[in-house]
NULUMKOL-825596 format. One record per residue (C-alpha): residue in one letter; residue number from 1; x, y, z. Coordinates in Angstrom, 2 decimals. Layout:
<rs>
<r r="A" k="NUM" X="X" Y="Y" Z="Z"/>
...
</rs>
This chain:
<rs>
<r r="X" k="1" X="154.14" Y="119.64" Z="91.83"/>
<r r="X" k="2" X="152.15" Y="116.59" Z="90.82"/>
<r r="X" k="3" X="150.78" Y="116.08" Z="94.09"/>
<r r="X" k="4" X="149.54" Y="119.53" Z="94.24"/>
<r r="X" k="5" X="147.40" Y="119.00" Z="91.52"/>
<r r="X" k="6" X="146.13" Y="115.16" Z="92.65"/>
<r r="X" k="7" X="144.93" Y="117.55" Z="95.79"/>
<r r="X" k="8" X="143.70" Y="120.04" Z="93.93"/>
<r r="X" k="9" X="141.76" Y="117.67" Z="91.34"/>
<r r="X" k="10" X="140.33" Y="115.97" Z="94.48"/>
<r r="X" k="11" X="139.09" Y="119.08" Z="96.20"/>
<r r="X" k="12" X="137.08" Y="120.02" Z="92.93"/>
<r r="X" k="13" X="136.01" Y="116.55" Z="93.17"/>
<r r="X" k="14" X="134.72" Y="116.26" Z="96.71"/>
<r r="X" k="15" X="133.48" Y="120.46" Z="96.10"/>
<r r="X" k="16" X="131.65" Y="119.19" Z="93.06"/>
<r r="X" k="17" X="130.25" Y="115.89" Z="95.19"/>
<r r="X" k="18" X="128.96" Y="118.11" Z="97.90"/>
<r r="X" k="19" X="127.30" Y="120.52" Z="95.74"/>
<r r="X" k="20" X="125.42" Y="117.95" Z="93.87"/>
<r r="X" k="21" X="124.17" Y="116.06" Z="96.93"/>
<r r="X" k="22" X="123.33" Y="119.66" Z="98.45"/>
<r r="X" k="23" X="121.12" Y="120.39" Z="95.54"/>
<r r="X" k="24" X="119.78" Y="117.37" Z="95.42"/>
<r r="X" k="25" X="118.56" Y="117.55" Z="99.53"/>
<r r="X" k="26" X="118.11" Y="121.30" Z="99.15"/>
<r r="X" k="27" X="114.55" Y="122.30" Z="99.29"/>
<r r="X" k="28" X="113.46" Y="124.69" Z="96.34"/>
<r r="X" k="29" X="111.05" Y="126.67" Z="98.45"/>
<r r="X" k="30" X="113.78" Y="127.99" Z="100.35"/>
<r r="X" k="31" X="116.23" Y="128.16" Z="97.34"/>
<r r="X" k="32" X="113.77" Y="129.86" Z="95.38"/>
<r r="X" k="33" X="113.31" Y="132.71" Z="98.33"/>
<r r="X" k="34" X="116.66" Y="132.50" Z="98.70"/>
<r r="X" k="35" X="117.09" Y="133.85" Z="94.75"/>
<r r="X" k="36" X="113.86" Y="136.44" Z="95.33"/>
<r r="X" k="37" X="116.35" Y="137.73" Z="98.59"/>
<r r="X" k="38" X="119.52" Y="137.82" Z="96.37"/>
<r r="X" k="39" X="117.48" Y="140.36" Z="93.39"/>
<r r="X" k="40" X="115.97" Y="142.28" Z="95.69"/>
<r r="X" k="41" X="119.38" Y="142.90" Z="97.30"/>
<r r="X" k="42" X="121.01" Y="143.49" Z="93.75"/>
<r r="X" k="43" X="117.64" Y="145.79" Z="93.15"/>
<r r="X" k="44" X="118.50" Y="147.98" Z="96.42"/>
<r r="X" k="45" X="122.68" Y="147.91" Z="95.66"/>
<r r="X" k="46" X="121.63" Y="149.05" Z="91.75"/>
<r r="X" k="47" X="119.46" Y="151.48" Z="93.43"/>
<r r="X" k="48" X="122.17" Y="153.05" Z="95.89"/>
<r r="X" k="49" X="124.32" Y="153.68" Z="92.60"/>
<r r="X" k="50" X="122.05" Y="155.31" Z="90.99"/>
<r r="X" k="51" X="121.38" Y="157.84" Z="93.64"/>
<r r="X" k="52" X="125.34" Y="158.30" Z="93.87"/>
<r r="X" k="53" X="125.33" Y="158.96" Z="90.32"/>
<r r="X" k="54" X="122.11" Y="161.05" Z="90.08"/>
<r r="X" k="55" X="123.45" Y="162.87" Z="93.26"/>
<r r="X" k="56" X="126.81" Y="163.78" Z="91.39"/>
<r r="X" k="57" X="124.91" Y="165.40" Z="88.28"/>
<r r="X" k="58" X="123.14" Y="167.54" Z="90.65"/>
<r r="X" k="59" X="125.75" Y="168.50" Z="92.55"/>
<r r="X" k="60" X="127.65" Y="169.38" Z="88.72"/>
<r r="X" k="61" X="124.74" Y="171.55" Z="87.99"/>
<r r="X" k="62" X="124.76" Y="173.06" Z="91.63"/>
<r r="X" k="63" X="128.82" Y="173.93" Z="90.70"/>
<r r="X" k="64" X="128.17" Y="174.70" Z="87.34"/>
<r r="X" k="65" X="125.18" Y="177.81" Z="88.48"/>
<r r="X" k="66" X="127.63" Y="178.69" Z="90.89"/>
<r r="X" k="67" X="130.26" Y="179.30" Z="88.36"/>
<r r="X" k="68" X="127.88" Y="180.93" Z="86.06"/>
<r r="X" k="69" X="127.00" Y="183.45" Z="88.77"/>
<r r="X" k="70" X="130.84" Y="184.06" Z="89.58"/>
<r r="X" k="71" X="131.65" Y="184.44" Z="85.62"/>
<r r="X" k="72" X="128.89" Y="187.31" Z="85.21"/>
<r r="X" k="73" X="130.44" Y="188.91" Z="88.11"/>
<r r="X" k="74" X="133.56" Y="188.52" Z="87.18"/>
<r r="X" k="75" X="132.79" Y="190.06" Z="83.42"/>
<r r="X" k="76" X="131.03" Y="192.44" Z="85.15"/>
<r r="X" k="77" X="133.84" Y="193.68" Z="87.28"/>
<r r="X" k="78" X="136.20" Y="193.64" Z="84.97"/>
<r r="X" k="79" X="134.28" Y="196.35" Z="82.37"/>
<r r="X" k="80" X="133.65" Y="198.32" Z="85.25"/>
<r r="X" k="81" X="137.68" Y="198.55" Z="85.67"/>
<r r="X" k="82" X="137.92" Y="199.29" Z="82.19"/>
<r r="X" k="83" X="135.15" Y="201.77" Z="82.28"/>
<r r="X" k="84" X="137.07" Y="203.37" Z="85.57"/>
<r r="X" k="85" X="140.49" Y="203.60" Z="83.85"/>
<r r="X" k="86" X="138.69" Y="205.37" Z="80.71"/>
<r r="X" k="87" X="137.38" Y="207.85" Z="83.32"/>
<r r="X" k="88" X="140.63" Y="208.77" Z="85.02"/>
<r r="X" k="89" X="142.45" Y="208.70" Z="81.50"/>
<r r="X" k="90" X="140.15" Y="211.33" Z="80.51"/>
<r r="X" k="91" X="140.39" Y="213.38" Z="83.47"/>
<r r="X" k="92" X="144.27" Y="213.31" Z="82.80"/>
<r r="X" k="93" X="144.69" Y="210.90" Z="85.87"/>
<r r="X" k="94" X="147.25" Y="208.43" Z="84.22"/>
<r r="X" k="95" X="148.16" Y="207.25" Z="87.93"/>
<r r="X" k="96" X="144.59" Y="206.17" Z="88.73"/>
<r r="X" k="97" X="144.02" Y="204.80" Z="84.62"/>
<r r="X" k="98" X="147.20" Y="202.57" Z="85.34"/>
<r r="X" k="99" X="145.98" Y="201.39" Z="88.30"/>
<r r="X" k="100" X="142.46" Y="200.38" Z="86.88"/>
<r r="X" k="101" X="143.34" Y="199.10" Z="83.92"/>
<r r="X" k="102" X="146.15" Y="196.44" Z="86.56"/>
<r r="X" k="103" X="142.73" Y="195.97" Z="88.29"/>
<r r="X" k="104" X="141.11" Y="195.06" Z="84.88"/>
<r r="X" k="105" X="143.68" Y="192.98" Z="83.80"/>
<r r="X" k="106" X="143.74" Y="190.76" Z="87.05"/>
<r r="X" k="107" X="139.40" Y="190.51" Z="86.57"/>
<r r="X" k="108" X="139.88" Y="189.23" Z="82.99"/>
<r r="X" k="109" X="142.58" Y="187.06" Z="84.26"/>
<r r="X" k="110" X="139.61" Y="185.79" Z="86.77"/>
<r r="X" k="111" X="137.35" Y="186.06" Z="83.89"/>
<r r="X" k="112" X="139.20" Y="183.35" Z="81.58"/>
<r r="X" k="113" X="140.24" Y="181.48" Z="84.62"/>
<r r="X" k="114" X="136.59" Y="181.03" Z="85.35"/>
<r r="X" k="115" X="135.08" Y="180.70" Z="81.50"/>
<r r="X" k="116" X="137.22" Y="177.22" Z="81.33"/>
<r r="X" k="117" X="135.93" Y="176.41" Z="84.65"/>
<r r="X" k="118" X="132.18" Y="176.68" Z="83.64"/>
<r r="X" k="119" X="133.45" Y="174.82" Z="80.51"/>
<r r="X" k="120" X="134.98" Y="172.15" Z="82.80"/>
<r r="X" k="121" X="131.72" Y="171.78" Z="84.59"/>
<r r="X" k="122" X="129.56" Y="172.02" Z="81.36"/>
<r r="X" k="123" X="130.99" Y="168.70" Z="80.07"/>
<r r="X" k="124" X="130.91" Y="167.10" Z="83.52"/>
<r r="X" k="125" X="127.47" Y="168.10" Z="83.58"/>
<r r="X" k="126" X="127.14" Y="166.96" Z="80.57"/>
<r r="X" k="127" X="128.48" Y="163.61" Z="81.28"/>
<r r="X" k="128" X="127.00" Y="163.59" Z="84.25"/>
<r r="X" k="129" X="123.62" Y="163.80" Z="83.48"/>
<r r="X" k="130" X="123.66" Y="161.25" Z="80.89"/>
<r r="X" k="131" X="124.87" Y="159.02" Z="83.00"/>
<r r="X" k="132" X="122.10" Y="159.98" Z="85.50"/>
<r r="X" k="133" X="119.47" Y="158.53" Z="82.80"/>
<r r="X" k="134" X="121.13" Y="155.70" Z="82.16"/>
<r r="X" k="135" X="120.77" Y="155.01" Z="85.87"/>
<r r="X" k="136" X="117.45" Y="155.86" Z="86.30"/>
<r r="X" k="137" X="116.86" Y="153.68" Z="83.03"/>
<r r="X" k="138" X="118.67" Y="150.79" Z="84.95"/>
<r r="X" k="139" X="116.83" Y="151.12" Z="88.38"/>
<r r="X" k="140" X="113.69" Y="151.09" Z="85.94"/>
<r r="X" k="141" X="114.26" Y="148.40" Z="84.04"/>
<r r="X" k="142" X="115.84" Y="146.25" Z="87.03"/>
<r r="X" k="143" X="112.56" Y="146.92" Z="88.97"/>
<r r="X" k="144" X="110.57" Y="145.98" Z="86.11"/>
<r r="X" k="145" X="112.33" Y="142.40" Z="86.18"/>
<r r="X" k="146" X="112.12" Y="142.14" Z="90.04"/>
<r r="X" k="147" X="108.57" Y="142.34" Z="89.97"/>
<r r="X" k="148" X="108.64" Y="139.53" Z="87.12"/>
<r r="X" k="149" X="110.44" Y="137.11" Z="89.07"/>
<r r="X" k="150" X="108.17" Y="138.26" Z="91.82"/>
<r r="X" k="151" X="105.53" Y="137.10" Z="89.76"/>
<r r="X" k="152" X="107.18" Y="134.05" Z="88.94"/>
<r r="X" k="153" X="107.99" Y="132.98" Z="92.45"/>
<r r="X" k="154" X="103.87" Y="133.23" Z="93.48"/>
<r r="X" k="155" X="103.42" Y="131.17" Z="90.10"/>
<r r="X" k="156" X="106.66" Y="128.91" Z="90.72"/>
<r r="X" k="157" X="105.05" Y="128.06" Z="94.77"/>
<r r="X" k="158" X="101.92" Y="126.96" Z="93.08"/>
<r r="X" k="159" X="103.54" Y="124.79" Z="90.86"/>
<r r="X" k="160" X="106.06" Y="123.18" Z="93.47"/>
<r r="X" k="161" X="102.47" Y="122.70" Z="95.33"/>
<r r="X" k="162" X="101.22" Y="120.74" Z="92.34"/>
<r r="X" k="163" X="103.96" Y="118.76" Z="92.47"/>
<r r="X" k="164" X="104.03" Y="117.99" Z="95.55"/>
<r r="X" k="165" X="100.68" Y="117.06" Z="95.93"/>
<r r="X" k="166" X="100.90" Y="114.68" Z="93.11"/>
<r r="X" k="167" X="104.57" Y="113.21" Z="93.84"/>
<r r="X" k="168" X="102.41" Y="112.17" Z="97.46"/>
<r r="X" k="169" X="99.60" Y="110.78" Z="95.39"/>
<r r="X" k="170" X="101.71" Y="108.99" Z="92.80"/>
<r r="X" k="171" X="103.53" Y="107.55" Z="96.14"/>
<r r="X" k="172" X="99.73" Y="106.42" Z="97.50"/>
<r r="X" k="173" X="99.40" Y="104.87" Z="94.17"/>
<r r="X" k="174" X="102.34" Y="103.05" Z="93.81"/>
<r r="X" k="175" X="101.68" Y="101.44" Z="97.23"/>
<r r="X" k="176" X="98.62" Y="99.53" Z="96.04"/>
<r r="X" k="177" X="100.06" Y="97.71" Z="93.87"/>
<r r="X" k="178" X="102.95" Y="97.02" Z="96.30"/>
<r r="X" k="179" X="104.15" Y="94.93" Z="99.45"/>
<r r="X" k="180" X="104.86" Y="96.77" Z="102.14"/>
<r r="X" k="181" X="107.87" Y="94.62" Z="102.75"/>
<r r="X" k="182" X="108.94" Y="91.00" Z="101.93"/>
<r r="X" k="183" X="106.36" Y="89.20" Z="104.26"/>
<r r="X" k="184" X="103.24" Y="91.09" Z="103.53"/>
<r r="X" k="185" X="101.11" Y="90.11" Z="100.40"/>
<r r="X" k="186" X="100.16" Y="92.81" Z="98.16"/>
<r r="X" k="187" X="96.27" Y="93.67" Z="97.48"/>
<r r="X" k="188" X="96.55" Y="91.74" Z="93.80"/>
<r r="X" k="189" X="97.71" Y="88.79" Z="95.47"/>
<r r="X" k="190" X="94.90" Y="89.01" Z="98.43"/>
<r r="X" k="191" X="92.63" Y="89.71" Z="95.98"/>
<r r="X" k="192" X="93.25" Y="86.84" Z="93.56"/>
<r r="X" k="193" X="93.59" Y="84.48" Z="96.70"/>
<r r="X" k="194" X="90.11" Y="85.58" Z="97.33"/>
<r r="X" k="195" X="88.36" Y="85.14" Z="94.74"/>
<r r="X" k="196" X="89.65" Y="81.67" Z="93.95"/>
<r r="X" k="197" X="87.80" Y="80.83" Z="97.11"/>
<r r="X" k="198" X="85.28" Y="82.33" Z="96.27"/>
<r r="X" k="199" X="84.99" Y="80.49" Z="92.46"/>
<r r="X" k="200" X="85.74" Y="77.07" Z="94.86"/>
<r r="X" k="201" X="82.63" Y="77.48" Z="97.36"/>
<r r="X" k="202" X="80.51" Y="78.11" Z="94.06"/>
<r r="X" k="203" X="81.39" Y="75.57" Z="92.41"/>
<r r="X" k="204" X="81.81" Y="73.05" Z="95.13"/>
<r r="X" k="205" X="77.96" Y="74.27" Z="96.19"/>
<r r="X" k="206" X="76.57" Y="73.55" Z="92.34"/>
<r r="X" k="207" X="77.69" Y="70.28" Z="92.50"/>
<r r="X" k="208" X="76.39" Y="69.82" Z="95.70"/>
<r r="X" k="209" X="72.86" Y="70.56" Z="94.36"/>
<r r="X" k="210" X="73.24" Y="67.57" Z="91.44"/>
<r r="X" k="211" X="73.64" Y="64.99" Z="93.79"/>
<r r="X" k="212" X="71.26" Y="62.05" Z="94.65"/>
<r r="X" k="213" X="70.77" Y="63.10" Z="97.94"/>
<r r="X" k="214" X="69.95" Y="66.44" Z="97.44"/>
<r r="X" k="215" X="67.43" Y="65.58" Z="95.18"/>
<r r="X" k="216" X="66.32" Y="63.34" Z="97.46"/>
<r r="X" k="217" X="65.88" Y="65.77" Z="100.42"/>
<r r="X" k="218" X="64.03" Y="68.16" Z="97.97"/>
<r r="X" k="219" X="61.56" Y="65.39" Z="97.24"/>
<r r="X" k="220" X="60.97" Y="64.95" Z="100.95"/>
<r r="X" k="221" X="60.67" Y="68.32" Z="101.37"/>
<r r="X" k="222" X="58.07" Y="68.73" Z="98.66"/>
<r r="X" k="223" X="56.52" Y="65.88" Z="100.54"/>
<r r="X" k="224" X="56.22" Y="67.36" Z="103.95"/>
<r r="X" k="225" X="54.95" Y="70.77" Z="102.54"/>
<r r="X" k="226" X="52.11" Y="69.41" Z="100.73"/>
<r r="X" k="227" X="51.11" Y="67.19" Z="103.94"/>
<r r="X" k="228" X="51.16" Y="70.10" Z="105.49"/>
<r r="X" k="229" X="49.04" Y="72.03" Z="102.69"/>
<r r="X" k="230" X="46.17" Y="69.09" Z="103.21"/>
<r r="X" k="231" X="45.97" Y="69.26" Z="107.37"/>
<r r="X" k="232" X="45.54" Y="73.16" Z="106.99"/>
<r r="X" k="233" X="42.91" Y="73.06" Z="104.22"/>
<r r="X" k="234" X="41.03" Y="69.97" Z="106.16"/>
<r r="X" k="235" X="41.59" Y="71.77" Z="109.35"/>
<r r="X" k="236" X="39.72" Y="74.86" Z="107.19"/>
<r r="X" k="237" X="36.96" Y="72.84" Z="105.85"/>
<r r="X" k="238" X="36.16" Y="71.36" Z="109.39"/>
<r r="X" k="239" X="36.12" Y="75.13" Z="111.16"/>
<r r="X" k="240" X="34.46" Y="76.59" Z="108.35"/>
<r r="X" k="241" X="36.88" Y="79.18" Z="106.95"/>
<r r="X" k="242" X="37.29" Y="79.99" Z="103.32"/>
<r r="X" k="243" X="40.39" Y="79.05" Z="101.59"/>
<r r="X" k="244" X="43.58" Y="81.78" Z="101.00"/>
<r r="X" k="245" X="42.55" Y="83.89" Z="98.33"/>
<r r="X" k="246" X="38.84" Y="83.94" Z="98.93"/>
<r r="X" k="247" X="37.45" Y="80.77" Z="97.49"/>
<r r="X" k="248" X="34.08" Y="79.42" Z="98.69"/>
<r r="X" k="249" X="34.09" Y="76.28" Z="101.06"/>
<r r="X" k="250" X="34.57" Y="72.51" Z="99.81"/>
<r r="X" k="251" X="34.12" Y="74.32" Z="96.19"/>
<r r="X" k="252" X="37.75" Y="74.75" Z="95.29"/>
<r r="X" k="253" X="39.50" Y="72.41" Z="92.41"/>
<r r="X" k="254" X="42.14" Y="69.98" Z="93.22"/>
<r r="X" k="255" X="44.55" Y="72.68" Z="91.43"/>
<r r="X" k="256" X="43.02" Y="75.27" Z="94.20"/>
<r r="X" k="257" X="43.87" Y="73.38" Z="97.02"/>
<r r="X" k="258" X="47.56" Y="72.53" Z="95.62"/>
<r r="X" k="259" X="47.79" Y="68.86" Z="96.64"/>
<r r="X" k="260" X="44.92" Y="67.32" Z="94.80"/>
<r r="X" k="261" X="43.41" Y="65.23" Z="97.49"/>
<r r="X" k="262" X="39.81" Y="64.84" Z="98.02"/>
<r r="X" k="263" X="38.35" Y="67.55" Z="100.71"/>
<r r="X" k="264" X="36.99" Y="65.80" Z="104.02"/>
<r r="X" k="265" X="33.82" Y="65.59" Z="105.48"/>
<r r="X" k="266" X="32.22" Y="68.61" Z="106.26"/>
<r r="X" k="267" X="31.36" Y="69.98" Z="110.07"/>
<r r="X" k="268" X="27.75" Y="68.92" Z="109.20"/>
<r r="X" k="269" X="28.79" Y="65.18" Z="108.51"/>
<r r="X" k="270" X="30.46" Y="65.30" Z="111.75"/>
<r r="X" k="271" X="27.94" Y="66.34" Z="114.00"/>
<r r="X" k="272" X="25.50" Y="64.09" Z="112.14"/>
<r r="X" k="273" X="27.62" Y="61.59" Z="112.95"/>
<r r="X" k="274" X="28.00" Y="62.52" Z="116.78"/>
<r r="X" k="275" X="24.43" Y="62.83" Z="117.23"/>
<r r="X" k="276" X="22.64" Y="59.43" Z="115.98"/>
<r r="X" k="277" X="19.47" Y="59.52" Z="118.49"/>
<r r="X" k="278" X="18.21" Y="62.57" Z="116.23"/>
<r r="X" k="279" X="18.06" Y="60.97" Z="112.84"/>
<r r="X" k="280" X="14.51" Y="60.53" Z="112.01"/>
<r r="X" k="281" X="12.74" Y="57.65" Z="112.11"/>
<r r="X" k="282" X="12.32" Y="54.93" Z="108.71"/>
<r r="X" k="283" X="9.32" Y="55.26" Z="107.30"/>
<r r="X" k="284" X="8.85" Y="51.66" Z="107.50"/>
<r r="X" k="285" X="9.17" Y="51.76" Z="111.09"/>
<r r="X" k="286" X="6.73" Y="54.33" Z="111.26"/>
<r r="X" k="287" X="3.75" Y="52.42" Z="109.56"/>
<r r="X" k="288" X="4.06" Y="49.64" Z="111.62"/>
</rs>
């Protein structure tokens, strides 16, 4: 007996086991049509018994008419006998008055017989058609629920779409800020691996730019680039051509030229002094 019930207690266990992992796995798109399919089938079943029970009250009433029609004949008969045994009594027929009045007595016989019948079928009527309302109530009542969870299931989809939708983006997000697996970095560590590099160039390129030698090399530079300033504005002077920015020639301030050198000779000097046979003659020279 005690092992029966170790079985049993370990059948409700693994039954209980299952059923929790199988909700847990179970989608609830498909459960929840699955529950829409299971109302609407209780809807149609509640509907069928109705129709059986709305079906008897009419076939009640149908019996019950039917009885009403046979009790008026009946009645109806049976004062006719009466009315026929009066006759024949009165003519002095006592055969014929027996007879009708047997006749009579059998029709009221009928009569009662049928009287408790149409009772009988008043009260199942009756009964009948109350419970016909009741059923209609309940097919009314149970469709106005069905179309709730109807309702409910378009408004239940939408919200398992939310949440789905996020539960994939909440997944995306938690990735970021996580390895892959154990031998890939995440993106904080790549990141801060970066920009320590990046802080190291910086700084190893401002000190760079305090040392002796570069300070040197900018000097030189300086150097070479106002050399080069003085050719080009000598070069200028000797073709002729006006200084950058539109100053007149040989009239522009040290500060003009940028280097602060003295301007050279002129193209006039220079052909003067290319040309000595036509300088004029001395004066002196002349007189004599």
């Amino acid at each position: 007996m005690g092992m029966i019930n170790v079985l049993k207690r370990r059948w409700a266990y693994f039954t209980a086991k299952t059923d929790a992992r199988f909700e847990a796995n179970a989608d609830p798109k498909v459960q929840l049509e699955q529950a829409i399919t299971d109302a609407q089938e209780q809807h149609r079943r509640l509907v069928e018994q109705a129709a059986n029970v709305v079906a008897n009250q009419k076939q009640h009433e149908l019996q019950l008419n039917r009885a009403m029609e046979q009790l008026e004949k009946v009645n109806g008969s049976t004062r006719q006998a009466l009315m026929m045994a009066e006759e024949a009594s009165n003519r002095g027929d006592s055969d014929k008055a027996r007879e009708y009045n047997q006749t009579a007595e059998a029709f009221a016989n009928r009569l009662i017989a049928t009287e408790n019948q149409v009772d009988d079928l008043k009260t199942l009527s009756l009964q009948s058609a109350q419970a016909a309302d009741q059923a209609r109530a309940a097919v009314q009542q149970n469709s106005m629920a069905l179309q709730q969870k109807l309702a409910e299931r378009q408004k239940l989809l939408s919200q398992l779409d939310q949440a789905t939708m996020q539960e994939q983006l909440n997944r995306a997000m938690t990735s970021l800020n996580q390895t892959v697996d154990q031998n890939a970095p995440s993106l904080e560590q790549v990141r801060a691996k970066i920009e320590a590099r990046y802080a190291k160039a910086l700084g190893t390129s401002e000190l760079s730019g305090q040392t002796v030698e570069a300070r040197m090399l900018e000097v030189e530079q300086a150097s070479i680039g106002s050399e080069a300033r003085s050719r080009l504005d000598s070069l200028r002077n000797e073709l002729g051509l006006a200084a950058p920015g539109g100053a007149a020639l040989g009239t522009g301030s040290s500060g003009e030229l940028g280097t602060g050198a003295a301007p050279g000779p002129s193209a006039a000097d220079l052909a003067g002094a290319s040309t000595p046979e036509s300088t004029p003659a001395d004066p002196g020279d002349r007189s004599s």
